[in-house]
PDB file of N, CA, C and O in Angstrom:
ATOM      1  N   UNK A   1      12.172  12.492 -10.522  1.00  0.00           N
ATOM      2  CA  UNK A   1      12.141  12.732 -11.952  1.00  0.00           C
ATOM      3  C   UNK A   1      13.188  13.796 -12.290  1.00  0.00           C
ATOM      4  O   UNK A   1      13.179  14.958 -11.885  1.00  0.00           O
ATOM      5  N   UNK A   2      14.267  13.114 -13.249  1.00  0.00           N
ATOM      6  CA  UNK A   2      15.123  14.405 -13.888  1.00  0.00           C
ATOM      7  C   UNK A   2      14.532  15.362 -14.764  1.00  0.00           C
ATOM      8  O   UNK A   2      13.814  14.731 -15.540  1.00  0.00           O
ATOM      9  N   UNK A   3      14.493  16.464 -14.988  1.00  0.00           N
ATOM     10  CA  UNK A   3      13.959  17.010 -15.790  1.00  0.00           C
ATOM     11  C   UNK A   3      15.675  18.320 -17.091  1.00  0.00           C
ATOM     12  O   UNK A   3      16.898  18.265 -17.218  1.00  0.00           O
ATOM     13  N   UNK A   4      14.886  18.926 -17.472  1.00  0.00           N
ATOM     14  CA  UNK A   4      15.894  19.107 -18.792  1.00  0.00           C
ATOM     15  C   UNK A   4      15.884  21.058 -19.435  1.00  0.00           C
ATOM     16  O   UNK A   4      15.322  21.583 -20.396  1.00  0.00           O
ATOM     17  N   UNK A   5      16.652  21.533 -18.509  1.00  0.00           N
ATOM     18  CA  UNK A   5      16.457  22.968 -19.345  1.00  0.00           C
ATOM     19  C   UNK A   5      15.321  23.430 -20.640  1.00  0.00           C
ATOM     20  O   UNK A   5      15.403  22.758 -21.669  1.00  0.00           O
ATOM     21  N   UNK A   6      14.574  24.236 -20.610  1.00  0.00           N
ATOM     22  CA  UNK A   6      13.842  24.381 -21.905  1.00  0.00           C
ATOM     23  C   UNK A   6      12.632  23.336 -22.481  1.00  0.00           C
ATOM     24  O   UNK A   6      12.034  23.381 -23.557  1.00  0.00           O
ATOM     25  N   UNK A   7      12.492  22.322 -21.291  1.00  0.00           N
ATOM     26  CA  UNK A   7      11.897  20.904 -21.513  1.00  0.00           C
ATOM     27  C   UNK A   7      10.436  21.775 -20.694  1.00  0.00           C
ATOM     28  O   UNK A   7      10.545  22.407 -19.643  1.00  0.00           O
ATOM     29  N   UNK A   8       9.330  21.628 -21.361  1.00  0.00           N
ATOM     30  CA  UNK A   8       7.902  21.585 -20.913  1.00  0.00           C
ATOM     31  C   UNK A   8       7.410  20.606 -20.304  1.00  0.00           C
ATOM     32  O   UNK A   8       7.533  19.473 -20.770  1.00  0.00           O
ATOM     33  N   UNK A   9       6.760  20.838 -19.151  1.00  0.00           N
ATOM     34  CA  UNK A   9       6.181  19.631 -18.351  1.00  0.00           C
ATOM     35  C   UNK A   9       5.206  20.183 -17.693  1.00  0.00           C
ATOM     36  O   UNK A   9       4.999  21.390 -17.562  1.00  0.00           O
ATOM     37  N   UNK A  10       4.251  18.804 -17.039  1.00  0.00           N
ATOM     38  CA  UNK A  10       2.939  18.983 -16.410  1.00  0.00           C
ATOM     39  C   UNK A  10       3.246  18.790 -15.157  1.00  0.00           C
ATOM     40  O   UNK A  10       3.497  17.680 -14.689  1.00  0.00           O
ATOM     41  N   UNK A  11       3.251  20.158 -14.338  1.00  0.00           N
ATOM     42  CA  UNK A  11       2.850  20.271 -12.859  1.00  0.00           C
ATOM     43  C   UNK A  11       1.442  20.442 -12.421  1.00  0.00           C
ATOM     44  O   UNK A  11       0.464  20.986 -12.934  1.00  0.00           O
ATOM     45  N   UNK A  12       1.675  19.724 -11.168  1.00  0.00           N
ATOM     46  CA  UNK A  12       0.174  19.763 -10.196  1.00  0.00           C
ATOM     47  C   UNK A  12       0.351  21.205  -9.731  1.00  0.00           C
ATOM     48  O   UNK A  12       1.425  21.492  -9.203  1.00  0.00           O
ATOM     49  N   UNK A  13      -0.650  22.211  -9.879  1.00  0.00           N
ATOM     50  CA  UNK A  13      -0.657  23.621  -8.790  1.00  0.00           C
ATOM     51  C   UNK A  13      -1.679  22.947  -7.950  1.00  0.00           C
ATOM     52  O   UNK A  13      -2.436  22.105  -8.433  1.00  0.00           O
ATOM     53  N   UNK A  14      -1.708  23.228  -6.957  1.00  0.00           N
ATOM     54  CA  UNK A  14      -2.754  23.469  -5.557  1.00  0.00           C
ATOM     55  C   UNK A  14      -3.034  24.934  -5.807  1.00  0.00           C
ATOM     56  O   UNK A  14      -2.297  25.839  -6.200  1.00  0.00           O
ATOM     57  N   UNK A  15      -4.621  24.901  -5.382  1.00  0.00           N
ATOM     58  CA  UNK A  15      -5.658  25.900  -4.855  1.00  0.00           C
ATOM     59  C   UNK A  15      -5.328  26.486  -3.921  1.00  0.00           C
ATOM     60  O   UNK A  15      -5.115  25.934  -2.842  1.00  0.00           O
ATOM     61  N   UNK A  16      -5.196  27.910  -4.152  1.00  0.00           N
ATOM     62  CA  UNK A  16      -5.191  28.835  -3.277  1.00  0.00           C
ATOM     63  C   UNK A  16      -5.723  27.923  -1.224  1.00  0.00           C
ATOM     64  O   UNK A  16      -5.217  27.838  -0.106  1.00  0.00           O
ATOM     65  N   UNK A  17      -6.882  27.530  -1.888  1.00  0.00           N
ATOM     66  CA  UNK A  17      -7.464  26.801  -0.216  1.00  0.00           C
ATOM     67  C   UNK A  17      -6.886  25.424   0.157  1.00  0.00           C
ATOM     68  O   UNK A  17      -7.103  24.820   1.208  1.00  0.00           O
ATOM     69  N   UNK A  18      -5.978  24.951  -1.053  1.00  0.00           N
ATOM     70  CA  UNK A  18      -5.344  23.654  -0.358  1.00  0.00           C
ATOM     71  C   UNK A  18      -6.105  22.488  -0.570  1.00  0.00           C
ATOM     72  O   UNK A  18      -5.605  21.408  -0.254  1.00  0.00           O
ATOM     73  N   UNK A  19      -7.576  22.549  -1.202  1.00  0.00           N
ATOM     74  CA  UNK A  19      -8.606  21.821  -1.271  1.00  0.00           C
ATOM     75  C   UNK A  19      -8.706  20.674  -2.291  1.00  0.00           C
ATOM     76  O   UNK A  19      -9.369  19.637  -2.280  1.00  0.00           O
ATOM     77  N   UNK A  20      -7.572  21.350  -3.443  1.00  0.00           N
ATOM     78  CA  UNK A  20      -7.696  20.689  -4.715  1.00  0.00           C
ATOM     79  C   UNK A  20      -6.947  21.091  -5.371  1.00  0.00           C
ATOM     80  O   UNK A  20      -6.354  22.045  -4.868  1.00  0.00           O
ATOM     81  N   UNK A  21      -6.622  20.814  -6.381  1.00  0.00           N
ATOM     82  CA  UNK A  21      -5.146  21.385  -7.620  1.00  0.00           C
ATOM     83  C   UNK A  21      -5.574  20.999  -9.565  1.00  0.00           C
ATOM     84  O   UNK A  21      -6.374  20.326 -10.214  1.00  0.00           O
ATOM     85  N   UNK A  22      -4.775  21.658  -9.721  1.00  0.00           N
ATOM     86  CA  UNK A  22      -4.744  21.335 -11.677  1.00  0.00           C
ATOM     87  C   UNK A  22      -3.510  21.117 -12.085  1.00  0.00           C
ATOM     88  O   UNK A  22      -2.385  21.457 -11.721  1.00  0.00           O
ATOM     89  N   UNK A  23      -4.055  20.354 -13.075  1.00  0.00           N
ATOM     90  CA  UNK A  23      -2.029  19.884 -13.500  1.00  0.00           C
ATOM     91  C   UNK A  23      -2.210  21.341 -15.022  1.00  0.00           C
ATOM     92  O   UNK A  23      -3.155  21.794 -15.668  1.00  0.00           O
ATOM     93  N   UNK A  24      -0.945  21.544 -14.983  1.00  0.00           N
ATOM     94  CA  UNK A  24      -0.992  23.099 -15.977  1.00  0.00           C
ATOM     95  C   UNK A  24       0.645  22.532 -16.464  1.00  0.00           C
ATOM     96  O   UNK A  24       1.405  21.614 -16.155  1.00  0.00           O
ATOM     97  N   UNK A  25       0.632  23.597 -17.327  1.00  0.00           N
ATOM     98  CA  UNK A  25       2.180  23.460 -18.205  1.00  0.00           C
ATOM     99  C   UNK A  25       3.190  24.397 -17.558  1.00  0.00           C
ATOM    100  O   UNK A  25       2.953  25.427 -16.927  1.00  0.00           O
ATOM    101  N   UNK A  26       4.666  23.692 -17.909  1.00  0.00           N
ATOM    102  CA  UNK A  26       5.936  24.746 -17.353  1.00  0.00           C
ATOM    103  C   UNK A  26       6.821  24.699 -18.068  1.00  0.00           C
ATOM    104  O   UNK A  26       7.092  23.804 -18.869  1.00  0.00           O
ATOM    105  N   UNK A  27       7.512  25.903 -17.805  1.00  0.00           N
ATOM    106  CA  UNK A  27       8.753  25.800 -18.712  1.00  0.00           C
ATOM    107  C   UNK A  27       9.995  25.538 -17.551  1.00  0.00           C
ATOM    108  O   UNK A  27      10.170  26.280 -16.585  1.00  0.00           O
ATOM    109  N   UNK A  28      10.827  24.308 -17.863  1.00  0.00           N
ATOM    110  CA  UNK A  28      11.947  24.226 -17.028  1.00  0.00           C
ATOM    111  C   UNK A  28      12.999  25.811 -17.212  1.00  0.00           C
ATOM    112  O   UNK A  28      12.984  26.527 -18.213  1.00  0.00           O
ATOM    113  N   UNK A  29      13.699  26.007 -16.168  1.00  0.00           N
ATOM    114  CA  UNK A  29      14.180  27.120 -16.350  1.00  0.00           C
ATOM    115  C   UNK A  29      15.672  27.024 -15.454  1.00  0.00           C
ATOM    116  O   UNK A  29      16.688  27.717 -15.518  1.00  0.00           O
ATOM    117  N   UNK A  30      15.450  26.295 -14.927  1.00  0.00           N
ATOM    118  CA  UNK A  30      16.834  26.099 -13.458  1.00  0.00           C
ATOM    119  C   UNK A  30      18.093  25.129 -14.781  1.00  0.00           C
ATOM    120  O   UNK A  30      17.771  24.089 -15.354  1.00  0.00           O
ATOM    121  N   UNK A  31      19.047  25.632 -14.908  1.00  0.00           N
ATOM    122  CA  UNK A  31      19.771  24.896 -15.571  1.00  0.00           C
ATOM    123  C   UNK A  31      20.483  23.622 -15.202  1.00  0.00           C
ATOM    124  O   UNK A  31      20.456  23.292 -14.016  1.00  0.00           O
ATOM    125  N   UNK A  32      21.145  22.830 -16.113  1.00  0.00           N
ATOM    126  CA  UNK A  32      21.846  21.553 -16.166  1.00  0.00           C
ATOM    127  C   UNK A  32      22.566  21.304 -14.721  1.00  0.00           C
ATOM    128  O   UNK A  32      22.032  20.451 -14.012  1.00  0.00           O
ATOM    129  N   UNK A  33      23.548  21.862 -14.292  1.00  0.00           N
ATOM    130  CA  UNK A  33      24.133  21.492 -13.161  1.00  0.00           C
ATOM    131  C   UNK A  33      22.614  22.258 -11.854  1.00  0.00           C
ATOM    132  O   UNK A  33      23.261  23.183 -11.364  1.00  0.00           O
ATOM    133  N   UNK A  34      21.725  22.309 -11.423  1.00  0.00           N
ATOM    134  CA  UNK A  34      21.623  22.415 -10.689  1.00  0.00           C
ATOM    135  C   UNK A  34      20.478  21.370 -10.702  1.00  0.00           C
ATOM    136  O   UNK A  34      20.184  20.697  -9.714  1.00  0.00           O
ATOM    137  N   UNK A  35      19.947  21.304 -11.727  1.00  0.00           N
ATOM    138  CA  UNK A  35      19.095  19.932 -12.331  1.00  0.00           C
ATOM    139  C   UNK A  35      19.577  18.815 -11.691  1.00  0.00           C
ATOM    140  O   UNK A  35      18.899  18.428 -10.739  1.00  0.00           O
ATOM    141  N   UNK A  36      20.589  18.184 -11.967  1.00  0.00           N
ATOM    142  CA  UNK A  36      21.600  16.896 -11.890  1.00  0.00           C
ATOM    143  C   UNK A  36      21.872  16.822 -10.281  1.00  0.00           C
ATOM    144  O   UNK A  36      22.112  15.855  -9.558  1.00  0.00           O
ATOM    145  N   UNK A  37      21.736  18.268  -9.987  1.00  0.00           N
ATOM    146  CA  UNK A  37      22.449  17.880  -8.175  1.00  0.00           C
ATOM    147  C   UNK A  37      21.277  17.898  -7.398  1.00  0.00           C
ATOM    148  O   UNK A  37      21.061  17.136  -6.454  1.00  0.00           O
ATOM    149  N   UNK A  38      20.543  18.753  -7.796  1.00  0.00           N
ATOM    150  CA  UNK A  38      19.143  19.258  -6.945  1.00  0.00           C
ATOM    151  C   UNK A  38      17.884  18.275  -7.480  1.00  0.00           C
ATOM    152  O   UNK A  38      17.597  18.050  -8.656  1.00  0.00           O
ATOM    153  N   UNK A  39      17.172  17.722  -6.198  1.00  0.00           N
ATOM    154  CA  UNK A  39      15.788  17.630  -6.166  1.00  0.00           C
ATOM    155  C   UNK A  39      14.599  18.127  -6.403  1.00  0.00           C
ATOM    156  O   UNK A  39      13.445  17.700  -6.400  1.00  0.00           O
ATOM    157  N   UNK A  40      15.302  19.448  -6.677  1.00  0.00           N
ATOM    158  CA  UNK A  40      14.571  20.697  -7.380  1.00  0.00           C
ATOM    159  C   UNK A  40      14.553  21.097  -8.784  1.00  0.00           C
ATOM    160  O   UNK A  40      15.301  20.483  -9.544  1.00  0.00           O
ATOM    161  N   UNK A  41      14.071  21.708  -9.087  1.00  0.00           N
ATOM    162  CA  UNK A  41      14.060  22.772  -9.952  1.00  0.00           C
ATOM    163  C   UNK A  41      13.485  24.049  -9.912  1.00  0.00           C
ATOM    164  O   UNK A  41      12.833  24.451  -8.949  1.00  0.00           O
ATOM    165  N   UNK A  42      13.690  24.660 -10.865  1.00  0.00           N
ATOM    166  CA  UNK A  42      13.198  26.215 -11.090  1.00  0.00           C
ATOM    167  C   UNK A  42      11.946  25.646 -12.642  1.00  0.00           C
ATOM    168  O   UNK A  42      12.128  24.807 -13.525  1.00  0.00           O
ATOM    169  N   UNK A  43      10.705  26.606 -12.348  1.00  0.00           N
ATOM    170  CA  UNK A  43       9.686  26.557 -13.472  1.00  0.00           C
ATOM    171  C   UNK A  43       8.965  27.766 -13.516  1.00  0.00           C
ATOM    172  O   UNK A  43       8.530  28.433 -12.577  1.00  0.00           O
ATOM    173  N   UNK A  44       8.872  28.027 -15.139  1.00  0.00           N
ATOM    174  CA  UNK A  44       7.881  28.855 -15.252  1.00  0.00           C
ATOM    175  C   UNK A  44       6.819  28.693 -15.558  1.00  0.00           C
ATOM    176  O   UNK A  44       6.802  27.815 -16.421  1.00  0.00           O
ATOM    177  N   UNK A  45       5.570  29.155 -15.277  1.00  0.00           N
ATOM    178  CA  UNK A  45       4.091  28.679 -15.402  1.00  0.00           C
ATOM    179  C   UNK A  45       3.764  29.119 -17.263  1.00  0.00           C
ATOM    180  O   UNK A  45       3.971  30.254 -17.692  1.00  0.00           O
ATOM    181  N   UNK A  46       3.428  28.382 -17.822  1.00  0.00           N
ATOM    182  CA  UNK A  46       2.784  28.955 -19.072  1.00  0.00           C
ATOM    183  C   UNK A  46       0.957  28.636 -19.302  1.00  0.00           C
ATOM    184  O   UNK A  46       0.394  27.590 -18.978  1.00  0.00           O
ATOM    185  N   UNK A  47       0.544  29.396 -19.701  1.00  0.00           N
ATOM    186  CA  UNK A  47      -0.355  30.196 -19.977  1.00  0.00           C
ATOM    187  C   UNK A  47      -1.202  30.135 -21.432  1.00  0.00           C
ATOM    188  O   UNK A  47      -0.542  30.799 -22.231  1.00  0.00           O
ATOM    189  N   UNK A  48      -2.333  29.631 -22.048  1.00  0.00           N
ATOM    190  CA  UNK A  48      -3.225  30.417 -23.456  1.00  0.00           C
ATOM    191  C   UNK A  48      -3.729  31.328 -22.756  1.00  0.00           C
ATOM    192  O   UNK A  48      -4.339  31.962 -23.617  1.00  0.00           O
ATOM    193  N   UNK A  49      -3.879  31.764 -21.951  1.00  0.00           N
ATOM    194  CA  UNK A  49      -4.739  33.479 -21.607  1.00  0.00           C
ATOM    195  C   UNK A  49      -3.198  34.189 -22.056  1.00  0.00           C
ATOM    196  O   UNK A  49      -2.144  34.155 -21.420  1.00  0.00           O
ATOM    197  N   UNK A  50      -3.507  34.877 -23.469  1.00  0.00           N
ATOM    198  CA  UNK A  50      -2.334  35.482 -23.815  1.00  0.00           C
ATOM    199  C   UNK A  50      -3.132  37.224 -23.829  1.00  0.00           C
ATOM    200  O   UNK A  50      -3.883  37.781 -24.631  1.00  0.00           O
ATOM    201  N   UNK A  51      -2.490  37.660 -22.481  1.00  0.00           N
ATOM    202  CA  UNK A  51      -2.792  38.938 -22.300  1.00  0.00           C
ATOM    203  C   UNK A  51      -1.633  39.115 -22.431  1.00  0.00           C
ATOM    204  O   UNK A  51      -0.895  38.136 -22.547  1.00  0.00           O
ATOM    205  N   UNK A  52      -1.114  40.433 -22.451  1.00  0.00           N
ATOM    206  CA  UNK A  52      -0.182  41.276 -22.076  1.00  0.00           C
ATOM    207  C   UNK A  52       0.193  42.022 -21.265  1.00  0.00           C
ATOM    208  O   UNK A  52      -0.095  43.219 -21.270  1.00  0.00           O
ATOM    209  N   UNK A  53       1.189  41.238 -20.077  1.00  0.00           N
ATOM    210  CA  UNK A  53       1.519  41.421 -18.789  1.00  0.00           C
ATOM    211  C   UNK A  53       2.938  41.974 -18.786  1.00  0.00           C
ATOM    212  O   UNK A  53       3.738  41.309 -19.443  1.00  0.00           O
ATOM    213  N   UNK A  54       3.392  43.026 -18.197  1.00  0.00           N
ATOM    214  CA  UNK A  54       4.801  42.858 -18.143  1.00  0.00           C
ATOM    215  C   UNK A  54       5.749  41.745 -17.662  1.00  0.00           C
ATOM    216  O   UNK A  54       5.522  40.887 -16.809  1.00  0.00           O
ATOM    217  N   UNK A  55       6.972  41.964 -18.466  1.00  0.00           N
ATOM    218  CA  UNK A  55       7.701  40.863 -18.699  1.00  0.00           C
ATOM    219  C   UNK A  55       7.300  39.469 -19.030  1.00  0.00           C
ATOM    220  O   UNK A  55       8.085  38.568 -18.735  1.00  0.00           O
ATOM    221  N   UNK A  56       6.430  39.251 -19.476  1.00  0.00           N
ATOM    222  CA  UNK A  56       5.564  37.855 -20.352  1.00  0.00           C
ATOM    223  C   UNK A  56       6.102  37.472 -21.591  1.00  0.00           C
ATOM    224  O   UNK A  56       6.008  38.271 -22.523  1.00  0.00           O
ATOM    225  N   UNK A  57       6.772  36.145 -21.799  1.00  0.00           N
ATOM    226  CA  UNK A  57       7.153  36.238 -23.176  1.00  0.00           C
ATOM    227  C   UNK A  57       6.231  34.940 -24.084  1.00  0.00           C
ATOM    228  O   UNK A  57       5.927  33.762 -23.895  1.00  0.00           O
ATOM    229  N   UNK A  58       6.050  35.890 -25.047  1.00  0.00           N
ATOM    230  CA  UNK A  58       5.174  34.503 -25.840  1.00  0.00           C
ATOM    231  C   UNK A  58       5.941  33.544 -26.503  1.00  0.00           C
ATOM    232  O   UNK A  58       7.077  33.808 -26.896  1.00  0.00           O
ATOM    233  N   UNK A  59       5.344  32.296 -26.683  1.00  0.00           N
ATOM    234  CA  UNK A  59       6.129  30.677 -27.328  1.00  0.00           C
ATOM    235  C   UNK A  59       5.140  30.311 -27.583  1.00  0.00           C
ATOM    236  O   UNK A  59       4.039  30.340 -27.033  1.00  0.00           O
ATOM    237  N   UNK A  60       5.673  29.784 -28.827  1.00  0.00           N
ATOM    238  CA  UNK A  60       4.765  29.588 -30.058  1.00  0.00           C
ATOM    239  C   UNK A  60       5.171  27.700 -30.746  1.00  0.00           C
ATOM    240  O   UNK A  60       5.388  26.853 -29.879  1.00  0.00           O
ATOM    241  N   UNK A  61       5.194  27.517 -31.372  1.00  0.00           N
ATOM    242  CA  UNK A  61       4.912  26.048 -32.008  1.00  0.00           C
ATOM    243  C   UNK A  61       6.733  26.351 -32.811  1.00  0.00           C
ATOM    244  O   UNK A  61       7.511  25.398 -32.855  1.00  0.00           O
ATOM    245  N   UNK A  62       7.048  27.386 -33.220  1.00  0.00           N
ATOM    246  CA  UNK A  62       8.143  27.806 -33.816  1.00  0.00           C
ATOM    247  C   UNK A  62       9.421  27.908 -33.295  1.00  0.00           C
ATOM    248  O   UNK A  62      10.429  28.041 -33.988  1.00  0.00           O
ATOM    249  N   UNK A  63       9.392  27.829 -31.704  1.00  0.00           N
ATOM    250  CA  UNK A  63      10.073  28.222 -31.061  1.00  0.00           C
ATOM    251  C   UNK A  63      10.345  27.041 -29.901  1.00  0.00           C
ATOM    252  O   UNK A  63      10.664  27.481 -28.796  1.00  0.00           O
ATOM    253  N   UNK A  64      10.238  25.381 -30.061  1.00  0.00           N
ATOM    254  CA  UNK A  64       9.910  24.251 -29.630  1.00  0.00           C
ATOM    255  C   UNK A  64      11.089  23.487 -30.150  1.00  0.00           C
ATOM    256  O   UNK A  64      11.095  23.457 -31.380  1.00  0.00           O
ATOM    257  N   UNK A  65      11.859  23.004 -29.713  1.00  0.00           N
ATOM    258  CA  UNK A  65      13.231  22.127 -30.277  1.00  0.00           C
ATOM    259  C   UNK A  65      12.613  21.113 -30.845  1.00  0.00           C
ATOM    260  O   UNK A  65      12.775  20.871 -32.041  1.00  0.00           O
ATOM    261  N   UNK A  66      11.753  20.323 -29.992  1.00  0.00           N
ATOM    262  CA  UNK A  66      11.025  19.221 -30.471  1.00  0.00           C
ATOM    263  C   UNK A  66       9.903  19.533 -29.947  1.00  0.00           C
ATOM    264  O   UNK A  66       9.736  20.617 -29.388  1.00  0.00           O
ATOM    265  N   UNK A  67       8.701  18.356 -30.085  1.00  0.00           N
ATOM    266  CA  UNK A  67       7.476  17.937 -29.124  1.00  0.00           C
ATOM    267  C   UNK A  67       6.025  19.302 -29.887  1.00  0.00           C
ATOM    268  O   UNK A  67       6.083  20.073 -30.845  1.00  0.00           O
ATOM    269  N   UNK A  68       5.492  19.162 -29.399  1.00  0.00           N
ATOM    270  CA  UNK A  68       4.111  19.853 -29.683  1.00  0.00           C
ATOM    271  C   UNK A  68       3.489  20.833 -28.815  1.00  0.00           C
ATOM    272  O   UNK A  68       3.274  20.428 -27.672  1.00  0.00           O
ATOM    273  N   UNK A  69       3.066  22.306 -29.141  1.00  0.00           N
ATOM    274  CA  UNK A  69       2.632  22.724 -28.246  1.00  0.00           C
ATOM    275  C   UNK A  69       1.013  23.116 -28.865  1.00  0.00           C
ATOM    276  O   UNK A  69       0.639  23.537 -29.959  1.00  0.00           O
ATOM    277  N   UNK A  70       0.457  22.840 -27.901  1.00  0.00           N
ATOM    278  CA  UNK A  70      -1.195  22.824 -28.506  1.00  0.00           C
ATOM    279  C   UNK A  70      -1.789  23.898 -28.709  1.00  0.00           C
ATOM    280  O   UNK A  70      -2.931  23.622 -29.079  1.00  0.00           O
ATOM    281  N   UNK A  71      -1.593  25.248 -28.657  1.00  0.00           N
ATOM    282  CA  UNK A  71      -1.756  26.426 -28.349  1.00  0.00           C
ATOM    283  C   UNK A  71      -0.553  27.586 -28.181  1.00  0.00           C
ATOM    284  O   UNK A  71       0.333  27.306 -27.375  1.00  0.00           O
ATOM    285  N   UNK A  72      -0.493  28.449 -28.657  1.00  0.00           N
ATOM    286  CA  UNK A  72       0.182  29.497 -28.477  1.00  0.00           C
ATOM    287  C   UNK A  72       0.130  30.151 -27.116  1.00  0.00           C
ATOM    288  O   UNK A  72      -0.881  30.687 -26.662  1.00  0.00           O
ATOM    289  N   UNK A  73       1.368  30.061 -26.460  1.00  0.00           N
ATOM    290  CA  UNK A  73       1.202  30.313 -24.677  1.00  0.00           C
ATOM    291  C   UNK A  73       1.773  31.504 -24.821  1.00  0.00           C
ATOM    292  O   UNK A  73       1.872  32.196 -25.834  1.00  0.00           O
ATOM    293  N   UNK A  74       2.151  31.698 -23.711  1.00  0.00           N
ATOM    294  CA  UNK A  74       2.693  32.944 -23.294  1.00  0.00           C
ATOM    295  C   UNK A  74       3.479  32.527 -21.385  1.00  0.00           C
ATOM    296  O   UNK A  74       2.950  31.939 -20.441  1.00  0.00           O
ATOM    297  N   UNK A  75       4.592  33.031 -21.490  1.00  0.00           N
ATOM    298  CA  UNK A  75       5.659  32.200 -19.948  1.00  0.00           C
ATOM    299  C   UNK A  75       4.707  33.782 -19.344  1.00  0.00           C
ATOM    300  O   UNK A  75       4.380  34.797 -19.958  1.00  0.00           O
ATOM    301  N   UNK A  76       4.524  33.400 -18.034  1.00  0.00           N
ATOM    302  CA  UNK A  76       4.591  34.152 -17.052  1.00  0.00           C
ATOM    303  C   UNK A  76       5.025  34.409 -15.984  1.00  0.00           C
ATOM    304  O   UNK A  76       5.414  33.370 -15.450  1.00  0.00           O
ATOM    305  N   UNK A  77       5.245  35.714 -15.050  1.00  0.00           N
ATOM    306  CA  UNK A  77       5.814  35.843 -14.306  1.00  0.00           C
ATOM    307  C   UNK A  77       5.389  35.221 -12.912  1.00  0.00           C
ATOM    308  O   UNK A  77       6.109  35.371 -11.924  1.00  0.00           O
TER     309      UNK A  77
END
């Protein structure tokens, strides 16, 4: 799957024990050329537990090029 700078998507995390996982939201973050060459990417985990953590930035419905976000998140580290 290609994915797209700034593009939100549903990753599987695994459990700490390996036992089981949740699919949760991300923010793509690895840019265009490394996207296109790599099998990889870079993601940030986002979050509605909007505490205030250092370096946490909140994204909001306002701040979405396109698409829908259901909740006011917050990217974490």
């Amino acid at each position: 799957m290609k994915v797209i700078q700034r593009e939100i998507v549903l990753i599987e995390y695994p459990f700490s024990d390996l036992l089981g996982s949740k699919i949760r939201p991300a923010l793509i973050i690895s840019n265009e050329l490394f996207n296109k060459k790599s099998d990889n990417c870079i993601a940030a985990h986002l979050t509605t537990v909007l505490k205030d953590e250092p370096y946490s930035v909140n994204i909001t419905q306002d701040d979405l090029e396109s698409g829908e976000l259901m909740k006011p998140s917050i990217l974490t580290t």
